[in-house]
C-alpha positions as CSV (number, residue, x, y, z in Angstrom):
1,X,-23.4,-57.9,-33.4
2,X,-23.9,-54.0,-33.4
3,X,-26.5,-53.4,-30.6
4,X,-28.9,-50.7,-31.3
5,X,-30.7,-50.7,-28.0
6,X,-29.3,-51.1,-24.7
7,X,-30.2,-50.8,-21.1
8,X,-27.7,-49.6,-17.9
9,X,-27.7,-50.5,-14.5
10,X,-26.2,-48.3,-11.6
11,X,-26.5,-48.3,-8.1
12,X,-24.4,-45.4,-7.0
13,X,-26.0,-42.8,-4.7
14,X,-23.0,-40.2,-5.1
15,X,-21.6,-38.3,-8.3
16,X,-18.6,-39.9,-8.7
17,X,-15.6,-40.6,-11.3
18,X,-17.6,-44.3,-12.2
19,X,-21.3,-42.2,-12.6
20,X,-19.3,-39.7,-15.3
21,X,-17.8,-42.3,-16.9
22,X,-21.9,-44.1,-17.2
23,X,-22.9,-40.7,-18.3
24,X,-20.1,-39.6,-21.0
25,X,-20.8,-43.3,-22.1
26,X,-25.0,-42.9,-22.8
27,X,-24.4,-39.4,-24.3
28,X,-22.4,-41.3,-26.4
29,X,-24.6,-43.7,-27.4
30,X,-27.5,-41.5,-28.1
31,X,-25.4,-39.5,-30.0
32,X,-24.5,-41.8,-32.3
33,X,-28.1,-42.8,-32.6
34,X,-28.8,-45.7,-30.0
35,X,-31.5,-46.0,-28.1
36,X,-30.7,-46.4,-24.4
37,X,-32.3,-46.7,-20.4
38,X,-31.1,-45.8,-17.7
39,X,-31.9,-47.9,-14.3
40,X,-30.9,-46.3,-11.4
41,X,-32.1,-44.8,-7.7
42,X,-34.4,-41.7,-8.5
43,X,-32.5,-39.7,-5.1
44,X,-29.1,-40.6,-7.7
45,X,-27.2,-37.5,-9.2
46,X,-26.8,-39.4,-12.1
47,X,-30.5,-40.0,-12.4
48,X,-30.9,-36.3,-12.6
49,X,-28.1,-35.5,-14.9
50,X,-29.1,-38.4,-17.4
51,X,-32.6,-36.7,-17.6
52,X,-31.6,-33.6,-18.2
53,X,-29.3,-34.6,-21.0
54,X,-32.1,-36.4,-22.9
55,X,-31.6,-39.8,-21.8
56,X,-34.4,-42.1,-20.6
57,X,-34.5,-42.9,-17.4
58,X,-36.2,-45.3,-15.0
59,X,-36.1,-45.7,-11.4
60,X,-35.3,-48.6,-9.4
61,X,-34.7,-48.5,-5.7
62,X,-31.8,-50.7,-6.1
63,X,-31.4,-50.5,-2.1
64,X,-28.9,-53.8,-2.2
65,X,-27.9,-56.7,-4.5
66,X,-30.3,-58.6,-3.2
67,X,-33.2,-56.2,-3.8
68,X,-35.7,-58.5,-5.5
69,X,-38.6,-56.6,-6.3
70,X,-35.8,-54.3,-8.2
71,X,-35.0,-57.3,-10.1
72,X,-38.6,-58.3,-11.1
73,X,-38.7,-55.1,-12.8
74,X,-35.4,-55.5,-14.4
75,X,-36.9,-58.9,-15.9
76,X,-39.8,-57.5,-17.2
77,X,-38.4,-54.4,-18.6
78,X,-36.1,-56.0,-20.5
79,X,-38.9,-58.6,-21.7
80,X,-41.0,-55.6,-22.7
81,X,-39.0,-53.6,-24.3
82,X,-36.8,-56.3,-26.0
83,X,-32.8,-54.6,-25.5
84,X,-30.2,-56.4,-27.4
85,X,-27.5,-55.7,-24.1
86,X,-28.0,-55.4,-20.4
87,X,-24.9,-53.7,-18.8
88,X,-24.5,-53.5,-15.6
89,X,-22.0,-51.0,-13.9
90,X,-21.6,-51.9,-10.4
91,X,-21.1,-55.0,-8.5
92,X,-24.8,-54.0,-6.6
93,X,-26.3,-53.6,-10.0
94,X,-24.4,-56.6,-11.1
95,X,-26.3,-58.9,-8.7
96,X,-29.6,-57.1,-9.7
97,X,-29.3,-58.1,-13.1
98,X,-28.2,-61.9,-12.4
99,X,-31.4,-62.2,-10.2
100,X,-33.1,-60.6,-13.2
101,X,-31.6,-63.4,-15.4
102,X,-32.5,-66.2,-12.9
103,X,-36.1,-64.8,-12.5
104,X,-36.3,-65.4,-16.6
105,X,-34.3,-68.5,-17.0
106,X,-32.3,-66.7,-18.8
107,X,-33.5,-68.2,-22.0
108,X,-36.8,-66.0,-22.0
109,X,-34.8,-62.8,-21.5
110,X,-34.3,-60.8,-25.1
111,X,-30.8,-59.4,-24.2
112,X,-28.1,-61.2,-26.5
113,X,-25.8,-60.0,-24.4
114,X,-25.2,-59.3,-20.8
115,X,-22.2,-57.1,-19.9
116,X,-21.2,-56.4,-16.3
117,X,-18.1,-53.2,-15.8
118,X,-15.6,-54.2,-13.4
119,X,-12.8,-51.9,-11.7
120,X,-10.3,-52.6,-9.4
121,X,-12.3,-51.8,-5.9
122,X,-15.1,-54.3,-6.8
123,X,-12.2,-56.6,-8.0
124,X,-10.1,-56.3,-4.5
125,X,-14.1,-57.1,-2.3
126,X,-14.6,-60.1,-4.6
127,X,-13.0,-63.5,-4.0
128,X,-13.1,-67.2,-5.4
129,X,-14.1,-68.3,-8.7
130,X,-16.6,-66.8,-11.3
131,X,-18.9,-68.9,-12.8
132,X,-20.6,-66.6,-15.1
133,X,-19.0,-68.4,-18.5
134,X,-22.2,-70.6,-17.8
135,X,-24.4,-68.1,-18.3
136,X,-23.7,-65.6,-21.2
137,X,-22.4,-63.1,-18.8
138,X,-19.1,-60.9,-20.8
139,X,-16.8,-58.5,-18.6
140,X,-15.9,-54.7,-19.6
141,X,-13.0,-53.5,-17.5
142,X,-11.1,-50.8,-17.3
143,X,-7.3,-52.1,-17.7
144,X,-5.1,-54.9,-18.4
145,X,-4.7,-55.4,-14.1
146,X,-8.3,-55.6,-13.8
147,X,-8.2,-58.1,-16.5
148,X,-5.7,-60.4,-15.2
149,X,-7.1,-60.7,-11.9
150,X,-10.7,-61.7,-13.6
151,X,-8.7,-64.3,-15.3
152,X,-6.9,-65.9,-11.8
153,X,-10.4,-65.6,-11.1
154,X,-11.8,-68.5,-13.6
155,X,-13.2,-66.2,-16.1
156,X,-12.1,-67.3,-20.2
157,X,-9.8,-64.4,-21.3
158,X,-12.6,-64.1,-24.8
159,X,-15.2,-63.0,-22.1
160,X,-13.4,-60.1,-21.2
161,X,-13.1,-56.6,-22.8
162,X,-10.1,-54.0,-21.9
163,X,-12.2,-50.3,-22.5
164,X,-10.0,-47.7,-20.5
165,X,-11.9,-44.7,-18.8
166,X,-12.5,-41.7,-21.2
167,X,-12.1,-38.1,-19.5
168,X,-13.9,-35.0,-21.2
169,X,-10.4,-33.1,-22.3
170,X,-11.3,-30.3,-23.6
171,X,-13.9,-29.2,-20.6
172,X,-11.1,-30.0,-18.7
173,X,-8.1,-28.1,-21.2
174,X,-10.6,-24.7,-21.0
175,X,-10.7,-25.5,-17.0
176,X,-7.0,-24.2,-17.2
177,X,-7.4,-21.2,-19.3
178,X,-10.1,-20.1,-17.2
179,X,-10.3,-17.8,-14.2
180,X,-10.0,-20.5,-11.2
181,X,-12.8,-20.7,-8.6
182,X,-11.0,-20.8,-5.6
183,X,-13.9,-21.1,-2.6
184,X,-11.0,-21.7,0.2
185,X,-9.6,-18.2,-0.8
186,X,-5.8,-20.0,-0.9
187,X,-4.6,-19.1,-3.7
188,X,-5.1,-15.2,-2.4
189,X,-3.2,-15.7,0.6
190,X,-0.4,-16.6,-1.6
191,X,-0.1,-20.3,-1.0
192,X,1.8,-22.6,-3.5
193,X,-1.0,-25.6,-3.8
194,X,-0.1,-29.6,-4.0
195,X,-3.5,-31.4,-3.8
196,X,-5.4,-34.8,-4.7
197,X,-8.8,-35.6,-5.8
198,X,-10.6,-39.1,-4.5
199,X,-12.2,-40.7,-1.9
200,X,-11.0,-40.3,1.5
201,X,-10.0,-44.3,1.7
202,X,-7.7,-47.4,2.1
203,X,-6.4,-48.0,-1.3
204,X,-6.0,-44.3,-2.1
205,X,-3.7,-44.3,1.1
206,X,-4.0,-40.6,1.7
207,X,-2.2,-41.0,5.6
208,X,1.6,-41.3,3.2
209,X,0.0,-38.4,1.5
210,X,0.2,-36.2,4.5
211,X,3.0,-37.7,5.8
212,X,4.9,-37.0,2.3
213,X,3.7,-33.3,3.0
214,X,5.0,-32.8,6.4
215,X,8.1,-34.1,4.5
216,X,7.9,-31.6,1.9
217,X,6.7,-28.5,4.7
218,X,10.1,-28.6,6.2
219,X,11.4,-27.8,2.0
220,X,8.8,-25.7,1.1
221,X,7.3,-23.7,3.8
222,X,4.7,-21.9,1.8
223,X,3.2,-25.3,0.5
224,X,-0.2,-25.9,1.3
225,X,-1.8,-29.5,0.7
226,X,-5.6,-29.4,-1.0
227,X,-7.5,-32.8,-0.6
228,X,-10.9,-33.0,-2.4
229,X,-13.1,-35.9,-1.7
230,X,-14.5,-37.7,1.4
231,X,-14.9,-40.8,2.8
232,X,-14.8,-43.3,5.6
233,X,-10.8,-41.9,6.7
234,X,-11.6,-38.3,7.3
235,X,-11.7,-37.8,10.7
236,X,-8.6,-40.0,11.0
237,X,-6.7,-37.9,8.5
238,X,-7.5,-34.8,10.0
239,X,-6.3,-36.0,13.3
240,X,-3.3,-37.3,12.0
241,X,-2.9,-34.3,9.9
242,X,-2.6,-32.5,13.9
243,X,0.0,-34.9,15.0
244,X,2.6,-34.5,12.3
245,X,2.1,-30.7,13.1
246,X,0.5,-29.8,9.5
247,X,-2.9,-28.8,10.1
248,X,-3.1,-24.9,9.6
249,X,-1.7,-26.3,6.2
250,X,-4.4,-28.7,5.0
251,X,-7.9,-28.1,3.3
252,X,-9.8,-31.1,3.7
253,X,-12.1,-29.1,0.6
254,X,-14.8,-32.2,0.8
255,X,-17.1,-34.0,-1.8
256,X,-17.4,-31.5,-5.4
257,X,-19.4,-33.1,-8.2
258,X,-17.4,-31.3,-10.6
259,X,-13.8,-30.8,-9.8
260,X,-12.1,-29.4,-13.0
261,X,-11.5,-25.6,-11.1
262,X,-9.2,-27.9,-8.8
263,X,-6.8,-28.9,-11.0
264,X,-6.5,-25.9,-12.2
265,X,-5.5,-24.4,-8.7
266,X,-2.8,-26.5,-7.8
267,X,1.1,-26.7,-9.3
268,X,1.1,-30.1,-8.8
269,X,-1.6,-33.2,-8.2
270,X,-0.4,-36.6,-6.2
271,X,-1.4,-39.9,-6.4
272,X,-0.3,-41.7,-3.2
273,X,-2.5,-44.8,-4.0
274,X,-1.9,-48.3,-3.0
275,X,-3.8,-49.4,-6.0
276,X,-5.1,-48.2,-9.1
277,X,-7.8,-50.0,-12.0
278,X,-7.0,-47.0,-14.5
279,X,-7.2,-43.6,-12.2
280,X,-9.7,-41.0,-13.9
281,X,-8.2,-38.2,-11.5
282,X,-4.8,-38.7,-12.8
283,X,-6.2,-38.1,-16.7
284,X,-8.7,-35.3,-15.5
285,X,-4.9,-33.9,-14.0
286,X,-3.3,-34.3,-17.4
287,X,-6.4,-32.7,-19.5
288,X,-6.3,-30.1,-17.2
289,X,-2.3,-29.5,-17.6
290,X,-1.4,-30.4,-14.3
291,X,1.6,-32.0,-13.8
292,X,1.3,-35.4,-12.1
293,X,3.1,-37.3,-9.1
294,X,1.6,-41.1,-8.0
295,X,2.9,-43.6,-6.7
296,X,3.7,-47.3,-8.7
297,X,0.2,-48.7,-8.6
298,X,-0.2,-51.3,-11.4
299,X,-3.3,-49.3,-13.4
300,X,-0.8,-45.9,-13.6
301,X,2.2,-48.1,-14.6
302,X,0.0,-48.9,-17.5
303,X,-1.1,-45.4,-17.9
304,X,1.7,-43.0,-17.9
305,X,5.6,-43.1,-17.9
306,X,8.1,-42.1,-15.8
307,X,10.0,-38.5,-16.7
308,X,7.9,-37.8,-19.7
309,X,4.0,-37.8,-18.8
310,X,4.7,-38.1,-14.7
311,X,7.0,-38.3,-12.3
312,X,6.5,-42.1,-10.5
313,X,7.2,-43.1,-7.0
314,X,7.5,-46.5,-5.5
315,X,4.2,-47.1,-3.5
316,X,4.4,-46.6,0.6
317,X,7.7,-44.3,0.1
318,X,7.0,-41.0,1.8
319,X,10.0,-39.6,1.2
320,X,10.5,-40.4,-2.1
321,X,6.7,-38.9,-2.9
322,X,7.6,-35.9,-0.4
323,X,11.1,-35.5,-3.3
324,X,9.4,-35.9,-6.5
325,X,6.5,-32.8,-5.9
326,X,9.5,-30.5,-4.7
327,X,11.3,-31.1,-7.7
328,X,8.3,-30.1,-9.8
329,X,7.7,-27.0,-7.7
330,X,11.8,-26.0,-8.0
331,X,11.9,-26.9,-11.4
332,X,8.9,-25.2,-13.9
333,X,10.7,-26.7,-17.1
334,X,10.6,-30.1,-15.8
335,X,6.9,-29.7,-14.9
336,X,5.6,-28.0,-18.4
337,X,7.5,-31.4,-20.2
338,X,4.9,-32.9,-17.8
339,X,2.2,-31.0,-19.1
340,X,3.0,-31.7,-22.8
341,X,3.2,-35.4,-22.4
342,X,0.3,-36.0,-19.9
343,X,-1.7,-34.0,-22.5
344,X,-0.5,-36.5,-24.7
345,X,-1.8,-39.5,-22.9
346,X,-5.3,-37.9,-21.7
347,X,-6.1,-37.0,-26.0
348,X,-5.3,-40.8,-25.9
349,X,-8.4,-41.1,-23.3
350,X,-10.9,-38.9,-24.5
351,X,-14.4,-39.7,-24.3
352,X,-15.0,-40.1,-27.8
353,X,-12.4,-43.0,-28.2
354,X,-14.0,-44.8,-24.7
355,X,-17.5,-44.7,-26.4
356,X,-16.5,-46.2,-29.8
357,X,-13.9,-48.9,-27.7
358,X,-17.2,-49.8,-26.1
359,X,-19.1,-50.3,-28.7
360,X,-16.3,-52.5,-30.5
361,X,-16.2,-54.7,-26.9
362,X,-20.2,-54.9,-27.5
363,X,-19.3,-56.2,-31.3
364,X,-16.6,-58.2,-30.0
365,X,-18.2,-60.1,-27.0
366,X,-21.8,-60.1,-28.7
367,X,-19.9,-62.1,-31.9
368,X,-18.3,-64.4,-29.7
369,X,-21.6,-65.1,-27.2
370,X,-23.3,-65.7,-30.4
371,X,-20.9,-68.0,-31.3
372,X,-20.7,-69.7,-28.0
373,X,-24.0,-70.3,-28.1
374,X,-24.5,-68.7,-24.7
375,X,-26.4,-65.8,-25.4
């Protein structure tokens, strides 16, 4: 089953790396002559992006999961307009579009095929058992530990699709080439720049980033730490960042919609996270020729290896994070072999190959719902 119309849900009220990947993914589509709708909040960046790049869009309010009069739309746009796929993006759009299925019995809804995306953050705020193999409902996720956990979780292995993120490399290759913006003015007052890109959070651990750094000051006096991104730990970081005595040597730079001028700033990018899906910031890093350093989450063990497309730390190891990003500063050789092979693995991840690996999921799942009887 090929499916030449399709409708996407997404709840997000940010720009972030999940909203790119929706919006790399319609582009896609359209481009290769589907017709698709987008459902999302109207106040949404990627509302606004979506319509200025020619793709139909429809606003929903989409204030919660349980937002019913959100999914009486759903029903009856997808009744009208008669889409062979529903895929839903986001846990909250997830429950938008089951309530949607219930409201239609399922049965009177013209989707074949219903398609929710799953990462690693809404896999860690889930628990217990899925039941969706009752109702026709088929799983995209974005790596093999995504997978594997859906699986413990009850659902059948032929439900589930492995479609890793795409990143836009050659945006991202010019980025490089380019003169870098630099709105902090550090590169000017001759700082040597380490630096992540992510939410401010838990999983991302960014307190053994900082600690790592104080680490690395007493190396590399001249070092200066860069971290992109906000969230719920901020003001905790920043206090921690004047305990350990670092603070005149941290840019807390704060939410950018489009970060491809950082990575071409800093001489190295970390990854201190606890967990990974498949991380998007890590590829945008190796598209951009930045040489890598993360930490042993399961999503970058299945992304890169060690020595010859990153250097990889064992997770919760300051010190050992705090060594690997001096060697790459002390040794330029070592980090352009980096470069070469995390080039490798982004061309790997382009865009192009996510939308067609999407496409064969839709075939794949669509083939076996039909088969199943389910759809």
């Amino acid at each position: 089953m090929k499916p030449s119309s399709s409708l996407h849900l997404d709840s997000g009220r940010d720009f972030g790396g999940a909203q790119r990947r929706v919006l790399y993914l319609l582009e896609g589509l359209v481009a290769r002559g589907h017709r698709v709708l987008l459902c999302s909040p109207r106040s949404a960046p990627l509302h606004d992006r979506a319509a200025a790049a020619g793709i139909a869009c429809q606003a929903l309010t989409m204030r919660s999961g349980l937002d019913f009069p959100s999914a009486v739309r759903l029903a009856r746009l997808v009744r009208d307009d008669a889409f062979d796929l529903v895929h839903a993006h986001d846990p909250q759009s997830h429950s938008i579009a089951r309530a949607a299925q219930g409201i239609c019995h399922a049965a009177s809804l013209h989707a074949n095929l219903f398609v929710t995306h799953h990462d690693l953050a809404a896999e860690r705020s889930a628990s217990g058992h899925l039941r969706d193999d009752a109702t026709g409902v088929h799983h995209v996720v974005s790596s093999r530990h995504v997978r594997d956990g859906l699986v413990r979780r009850g659902v059948d292995a032929k439900r589930i699709a492995v479609v890793p993120n795409g990143v836009d490399v050659e945006r991202l290759s010019a980025s490089r080439n380019a003169a870098a913006h630099d709105p902090w003015e550090l590169k000017s007052r001759g700082m040597r720049l380490v630096g992540s890109v992510g939410s401010l959070t838990r999983e991302k651990n960014p307190a053994l980033l900082l600690q790592a750094f104080a680490l690395l000051r007493q190396q590399i006096p001249d070092v200066h730490l860069l971290l992109v991104g906000d969230g719920p730990l901020r003001s905790g970081l920043q206090k921690r960042a004047r305990q350990l005595g670092i603070a005149d040597a941290v840019t807390f730079g704060g939410p950018m919609e489009d970060t491809s001028m950082v990575f071409a700033l800093l001489e190295v990018f970390v990854l201190s996270s606890d967990i990974e899906s498949l991380c998007s910031t890590a590829l945008d890093a190796m598209a951009a020729g930045t040489p890598v350093v993360a930490t042993a989450a399961a999503g970058i063990l299945n992304l890169v290896r060690h020595g010859t497309s990153a250097l990889v730390v064992p997770p919760r190891d300051a010190e050992s994070l705090a060594q690997a990003i001096a060697l790459l500063l002390r040794r330029p050789d070592l980090a352009q072999d980096l470069v070469r092979g995390g080039r490798e693995v982004a061309q790997q991840h382009s865009v192009d190959r996510m939308v067609e690996a999407t496409l064969g999921a839709y075939r794949e799942l669509g083939q076996f719902a039909n088969g199943s009887g389910n759809a």
